[in-house]
C-alpha positions, 0 to 999 in steps of 0.5 A: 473764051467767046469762041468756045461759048459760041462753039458750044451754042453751035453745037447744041443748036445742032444737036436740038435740030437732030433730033428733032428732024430724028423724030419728024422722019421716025413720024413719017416712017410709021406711016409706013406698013410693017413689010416697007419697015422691014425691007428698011431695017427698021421694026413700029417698036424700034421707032415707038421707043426712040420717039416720034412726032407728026407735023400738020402743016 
C-alpha cells in the first residue's frame, strides 16, 4: 500500500515538473521568429494554445 501511494506521489510530481518545463521551452520558443519556428515544425498558434510561460531570473 505505501509503495503504491508513494509511486503515485511519484509519478504526479513528475507529470507537474513536465509540464512546467513544457511550458518554460514553448515561452523560449516564441522568442523565436516565424521561419526559425517553422524550420522546428512548430507554428506561434500551436504554442499559444498549449501555453506558455516566461521566467525572469
Amino acid at each position: 500500500m505505501a509503495r503504491n501511494f508513494l509511486h503515485t506521489a511519484y509519478d504526479r510530481m513528475v507529470t507537474a515538473r513536465e509540464r512546467q518545463v513544457r511550458r518554460y521551452v514553448n515561452g523560449a520558443l516564441l522568442q523565436l521568429d516565424d521561419d526559425s519556428l517553422k524550420i522546428l515544425g512548430r507554428s506561434r498558434e500551436e504554442i499559444n494554445r498549449e501555453g506558455y510561460q516566461t521566467y525572469f531570473f
